[in-house]
C-alpha positions as a printed NumPy array, in Angstrom:
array([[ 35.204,  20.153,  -8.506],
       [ 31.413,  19.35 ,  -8.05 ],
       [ 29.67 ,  18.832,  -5.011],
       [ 29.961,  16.878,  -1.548],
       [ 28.603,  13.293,  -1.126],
       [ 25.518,  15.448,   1.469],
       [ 24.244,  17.072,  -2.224],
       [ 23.544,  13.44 ,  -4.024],
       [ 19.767,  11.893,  -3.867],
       [ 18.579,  10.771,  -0.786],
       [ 15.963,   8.444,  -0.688],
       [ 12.619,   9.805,  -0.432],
       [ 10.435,   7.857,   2.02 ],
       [  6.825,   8.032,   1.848],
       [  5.032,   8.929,   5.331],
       [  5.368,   6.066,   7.831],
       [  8.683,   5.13 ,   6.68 ],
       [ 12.546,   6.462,   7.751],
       [ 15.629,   6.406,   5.319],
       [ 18.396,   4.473,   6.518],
       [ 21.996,   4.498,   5.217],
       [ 23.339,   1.33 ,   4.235],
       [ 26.409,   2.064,   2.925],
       [ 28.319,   5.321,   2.125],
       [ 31.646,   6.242,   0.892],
       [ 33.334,   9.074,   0.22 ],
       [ 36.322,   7.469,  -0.566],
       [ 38.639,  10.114,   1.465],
       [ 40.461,   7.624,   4.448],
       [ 40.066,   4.018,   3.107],
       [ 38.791,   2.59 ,  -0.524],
       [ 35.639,   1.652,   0.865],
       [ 35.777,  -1.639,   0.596],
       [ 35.55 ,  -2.157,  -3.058],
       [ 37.061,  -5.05 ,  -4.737],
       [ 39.005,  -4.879,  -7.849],
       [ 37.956,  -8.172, -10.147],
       [ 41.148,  -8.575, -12.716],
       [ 42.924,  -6.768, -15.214],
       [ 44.524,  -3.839, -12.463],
       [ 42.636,  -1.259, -14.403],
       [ 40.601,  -0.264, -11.708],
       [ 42.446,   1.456,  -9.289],
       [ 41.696,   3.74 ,  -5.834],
       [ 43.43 ,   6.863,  -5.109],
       [ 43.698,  10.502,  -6.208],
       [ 41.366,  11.495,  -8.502],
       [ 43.664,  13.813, -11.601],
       [ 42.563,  17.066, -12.725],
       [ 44.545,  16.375, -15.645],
       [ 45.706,  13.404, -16.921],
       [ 49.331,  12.696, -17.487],
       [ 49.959,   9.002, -17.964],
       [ 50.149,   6.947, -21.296],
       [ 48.411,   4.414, -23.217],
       [ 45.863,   6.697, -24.816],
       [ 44.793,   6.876, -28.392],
       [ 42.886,   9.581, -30.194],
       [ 41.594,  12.515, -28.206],
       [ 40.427,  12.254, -24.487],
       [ 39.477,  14.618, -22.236],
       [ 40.663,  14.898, -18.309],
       [ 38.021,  14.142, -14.98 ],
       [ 39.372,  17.662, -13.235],
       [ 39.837,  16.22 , -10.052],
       [ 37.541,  13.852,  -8.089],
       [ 33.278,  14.764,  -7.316],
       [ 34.864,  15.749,  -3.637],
       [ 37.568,  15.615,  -1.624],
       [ 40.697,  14.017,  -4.102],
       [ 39.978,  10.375,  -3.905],
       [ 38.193,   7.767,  -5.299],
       [ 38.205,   4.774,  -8.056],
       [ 39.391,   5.191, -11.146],
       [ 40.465,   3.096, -14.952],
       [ 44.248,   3.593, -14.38 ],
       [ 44.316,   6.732, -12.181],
       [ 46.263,   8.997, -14.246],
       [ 46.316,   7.197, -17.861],
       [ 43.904,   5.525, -19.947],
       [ 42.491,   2.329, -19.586],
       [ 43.367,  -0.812, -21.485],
       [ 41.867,  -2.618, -24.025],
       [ 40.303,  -5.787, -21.375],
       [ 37.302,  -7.024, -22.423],
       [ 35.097,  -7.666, -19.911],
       [ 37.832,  -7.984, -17.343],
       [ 37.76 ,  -4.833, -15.573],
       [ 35.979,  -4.273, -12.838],
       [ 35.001,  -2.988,  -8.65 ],
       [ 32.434,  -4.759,  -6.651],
       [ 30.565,  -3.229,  -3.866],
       [ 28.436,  -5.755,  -1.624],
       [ 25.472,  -4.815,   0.483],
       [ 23.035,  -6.735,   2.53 ],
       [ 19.607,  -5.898,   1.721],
       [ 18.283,  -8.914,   3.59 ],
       [ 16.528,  -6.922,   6.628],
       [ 12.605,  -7.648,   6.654],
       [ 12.008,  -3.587,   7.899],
       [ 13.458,  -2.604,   4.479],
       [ 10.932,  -1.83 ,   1.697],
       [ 13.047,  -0.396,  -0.577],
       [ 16.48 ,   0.446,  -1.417],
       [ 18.888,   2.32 ,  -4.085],
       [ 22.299,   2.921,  -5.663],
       [ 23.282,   6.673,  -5.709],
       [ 27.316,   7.559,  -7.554],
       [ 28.981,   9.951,  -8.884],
       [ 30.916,   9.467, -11.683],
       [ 32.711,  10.729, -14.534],
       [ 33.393,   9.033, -18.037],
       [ 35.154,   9.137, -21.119],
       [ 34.869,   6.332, -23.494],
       [ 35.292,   4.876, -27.127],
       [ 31.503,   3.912, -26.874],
       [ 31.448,   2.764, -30.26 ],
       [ 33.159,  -0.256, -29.379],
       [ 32.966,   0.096, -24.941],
       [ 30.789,   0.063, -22.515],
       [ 30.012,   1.042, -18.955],
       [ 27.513,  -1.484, -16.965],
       [ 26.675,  -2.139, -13.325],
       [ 25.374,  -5.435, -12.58 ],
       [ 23.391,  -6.491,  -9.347],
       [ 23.564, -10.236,  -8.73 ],
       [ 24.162, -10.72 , -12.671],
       [ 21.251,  -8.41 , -13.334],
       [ 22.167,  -5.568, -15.535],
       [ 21.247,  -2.46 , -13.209],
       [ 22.267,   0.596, -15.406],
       [ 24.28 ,   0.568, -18.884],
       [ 25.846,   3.388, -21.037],
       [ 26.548,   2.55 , -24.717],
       [ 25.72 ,   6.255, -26.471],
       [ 27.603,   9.14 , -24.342],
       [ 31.422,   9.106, -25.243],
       [ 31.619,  11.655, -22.251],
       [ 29.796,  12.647, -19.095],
       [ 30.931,  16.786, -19.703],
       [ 31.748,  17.068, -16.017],
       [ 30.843,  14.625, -12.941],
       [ 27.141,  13.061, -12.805],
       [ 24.702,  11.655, -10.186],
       [ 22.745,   8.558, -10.856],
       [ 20.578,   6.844,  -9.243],
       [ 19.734,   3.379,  -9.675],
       [ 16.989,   1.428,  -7.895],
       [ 17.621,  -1.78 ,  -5.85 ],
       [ 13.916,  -3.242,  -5.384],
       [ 14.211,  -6.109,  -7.399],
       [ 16.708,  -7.015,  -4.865],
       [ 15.026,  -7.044,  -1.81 ],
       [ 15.213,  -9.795,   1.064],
       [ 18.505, -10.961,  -0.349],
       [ 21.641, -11.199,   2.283],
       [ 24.319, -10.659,  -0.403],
       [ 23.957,  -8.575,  -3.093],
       [ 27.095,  -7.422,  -5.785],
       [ 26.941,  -4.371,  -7.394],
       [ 29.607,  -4.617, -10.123],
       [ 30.797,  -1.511, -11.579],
       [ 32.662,  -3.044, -15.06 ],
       [ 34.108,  -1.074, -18.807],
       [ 34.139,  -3.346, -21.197],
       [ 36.841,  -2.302, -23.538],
       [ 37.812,  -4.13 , -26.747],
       [ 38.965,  -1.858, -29.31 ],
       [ 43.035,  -0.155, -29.794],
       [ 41.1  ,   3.169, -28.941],
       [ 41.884,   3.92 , -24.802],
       [ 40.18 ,   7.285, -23.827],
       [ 40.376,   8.401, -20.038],
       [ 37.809,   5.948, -18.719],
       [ 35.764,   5.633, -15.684],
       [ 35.962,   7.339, -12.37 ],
       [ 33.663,   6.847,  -9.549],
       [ 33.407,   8.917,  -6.224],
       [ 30.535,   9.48 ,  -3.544],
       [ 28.771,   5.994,  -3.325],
       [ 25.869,   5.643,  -1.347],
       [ 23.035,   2.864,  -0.501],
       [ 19.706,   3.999,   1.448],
       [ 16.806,   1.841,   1.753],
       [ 12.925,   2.955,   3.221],
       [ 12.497,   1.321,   6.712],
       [  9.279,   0.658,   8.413],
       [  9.457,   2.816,  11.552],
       [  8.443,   0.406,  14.13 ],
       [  8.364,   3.715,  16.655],
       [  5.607,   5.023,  14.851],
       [  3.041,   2.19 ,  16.054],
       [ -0.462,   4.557,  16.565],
       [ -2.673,   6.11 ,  14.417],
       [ -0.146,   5.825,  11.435],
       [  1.858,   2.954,  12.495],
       [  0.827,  -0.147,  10.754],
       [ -1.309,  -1.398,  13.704],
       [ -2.023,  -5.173,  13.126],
       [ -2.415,  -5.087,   9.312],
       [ -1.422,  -7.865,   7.437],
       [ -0.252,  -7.929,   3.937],
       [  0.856, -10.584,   1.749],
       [  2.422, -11.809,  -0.9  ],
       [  5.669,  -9.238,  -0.526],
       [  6.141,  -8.611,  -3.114],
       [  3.03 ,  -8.923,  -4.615],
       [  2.623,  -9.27 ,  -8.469],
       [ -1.405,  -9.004,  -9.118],
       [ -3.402,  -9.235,  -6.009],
       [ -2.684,  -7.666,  -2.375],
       [ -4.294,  -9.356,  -0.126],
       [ -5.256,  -7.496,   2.675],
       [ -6.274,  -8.   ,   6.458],
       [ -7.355,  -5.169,   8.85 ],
       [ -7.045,  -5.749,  12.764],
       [-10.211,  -6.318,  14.001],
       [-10.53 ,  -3.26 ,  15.854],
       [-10.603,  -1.287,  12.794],
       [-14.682,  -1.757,  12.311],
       [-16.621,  -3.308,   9.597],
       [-16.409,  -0.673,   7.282],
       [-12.604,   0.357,   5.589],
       [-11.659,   2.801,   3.179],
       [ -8.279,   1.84 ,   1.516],
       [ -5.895,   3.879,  -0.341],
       [ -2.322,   3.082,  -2.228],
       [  0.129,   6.04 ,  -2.495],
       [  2.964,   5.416,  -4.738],
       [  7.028,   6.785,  -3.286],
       [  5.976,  10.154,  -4.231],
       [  2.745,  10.907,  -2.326],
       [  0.367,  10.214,  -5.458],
       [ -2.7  ,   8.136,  -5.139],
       [ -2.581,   4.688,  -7.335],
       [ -5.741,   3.188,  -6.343],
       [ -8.452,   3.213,  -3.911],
       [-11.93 ,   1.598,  -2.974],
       [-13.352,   0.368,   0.024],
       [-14.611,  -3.044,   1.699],
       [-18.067,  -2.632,   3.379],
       [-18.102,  -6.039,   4.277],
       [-14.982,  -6.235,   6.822],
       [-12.338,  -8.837,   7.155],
       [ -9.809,  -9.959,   4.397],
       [-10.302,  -8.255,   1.253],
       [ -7.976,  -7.993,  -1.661],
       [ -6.701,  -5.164,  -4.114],
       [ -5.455,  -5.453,  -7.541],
       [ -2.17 ,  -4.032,  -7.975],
       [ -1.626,  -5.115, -11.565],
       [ -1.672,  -1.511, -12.69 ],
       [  1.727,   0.068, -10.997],
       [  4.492,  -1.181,  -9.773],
       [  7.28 ,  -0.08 ,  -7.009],
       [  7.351,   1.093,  -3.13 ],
       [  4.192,   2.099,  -2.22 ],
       [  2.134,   2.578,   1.058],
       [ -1.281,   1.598,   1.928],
       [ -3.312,   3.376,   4.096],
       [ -6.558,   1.954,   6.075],
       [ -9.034,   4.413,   7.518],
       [-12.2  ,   3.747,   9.58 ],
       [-14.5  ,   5.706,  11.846],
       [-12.318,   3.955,  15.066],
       [ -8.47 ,   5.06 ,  13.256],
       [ -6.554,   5.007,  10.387],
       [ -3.188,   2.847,   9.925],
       [ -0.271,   2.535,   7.013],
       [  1.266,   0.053,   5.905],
       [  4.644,  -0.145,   3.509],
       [  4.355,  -2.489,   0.547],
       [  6.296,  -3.263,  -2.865],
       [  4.55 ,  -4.423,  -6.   ],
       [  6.377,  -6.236,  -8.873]])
């Protein structure tokens, strides 16, 4: 069996922000709270290390047992799954709705086997297609992927809908899912100092073209501005001798990023997300 639920991608925060767990299952006392959406392919339980059940055609292969632990969700647990259309599916819900969050993502693990000349694996986010597979008949042991959430952001409800579509008389061992996990970046609102956010005001959030930008007063007439993007790197930078609002163009990147303020009095960060 691979690896615990601890060993999947966290969320990497830039400075000035925390990760926070949403939502995390490891599927080993309850079924998470999934809901199965029609059809009674999907089902939770123990995870086979070989399969034994029916309704398969051609050659399939066998998930070993589940990512960890023996549970999880799987297309017909120990057989393979049937021939539904789009009618198969789980649904996880998570609230991303919190104004502190900046950003947030989708980490699995998950193992497939499909007839992908004719089926499908998708995960949709509020009718958004989030991540597809179409090419790999089989995953050749259990995977981690990781699938951002940003477009999401500031909404109180948000699906994510694990679905095969399957259409053709060929059933191969399916889909099995195990280790979910949702983390978002937070503001750290203990952090409030030298590289708290300090007064700054940003705005639109998102912002699409133009950041507008204004500095507490305190900060002196004279800023320096840079944008790091989530992984440290600088994205843009300049300066605004003249003090007051100024405004950036952001056209160039998009994604979590964090803007940083320095004067001769302090230097302040601020968390922002560009569309």
């Amino acid at each position: 069996m691979a690896c615990s639920t601890s060993a999947l991608l966290m969320a990497q925060c830039p400075d000035g922000l925390v990760v926070d767990t949403l939502f995390h299952a490891d599927f080993e006392s309850n079924d998470g709270g999934f809901v199965e959406g029609g059809g009674n392919d999907w089902e939770y339980g123990d995870i086979p290390v070989v399969i034994t059940g029916g309704n398969c055609g051609s050659s399939f292969a066998s998930p070993g047992g589940a990512h960890s632990g023996t549970k999880g969700w799987g297309t017909v647990l120990d057989g393979c799954y049937n021939n539904l259309g789009t009618a198969s599916s789980i649904t996880l819900n998570v609230d991303l709705s919190d104004p502190s969050l900046v950003s947030a993502k989708l980490d699995f693990a998950h193992w497939y086997n499909v007839f992908v000349n004719f089926d499908s694996l998708t995960i949709m986010a509020n009718g958004l297609q989030i991540f597809r597979n179409d090419s790999a008949e089989n995953s050749n042991g259990w995977v981690n992927t990781s699938v951002e959430l940003l477009t999401f952001m500031g909404q109180p409800s948000v699906d994510i809908v694990f679905n095969l579509y399957a259409s053709t008389v060929v059933n191969r061992a399916g889909w099995y899912i195990d280790d979910v996990l949702v983390t978002a970046c937070r503001t750290d609102n203990t952090g409030i100092g030298e590289t708290g956010s300090g007064g700054i005001r940003v705005w639109p959030v998102p912002a699409a073209s133009l950041l507008q930008v204004e500095p507490p007063a305190d900060m002196g007439p004279e800023v320096e501005w840079v944008i790091y993007d989530a992984t440290g790197r600088t994205v843009a930078h300049g300066n605004n001798a003249t003090g007051g609002r100024f405004s950036i163009d952001v056209s160039s990147f998009t994604g979590m990023a964090v803007l940083e303020l320095r004067s001769a009095e302090r230097t302040l960060r601020k968390p922002v997300v560009v569309h």
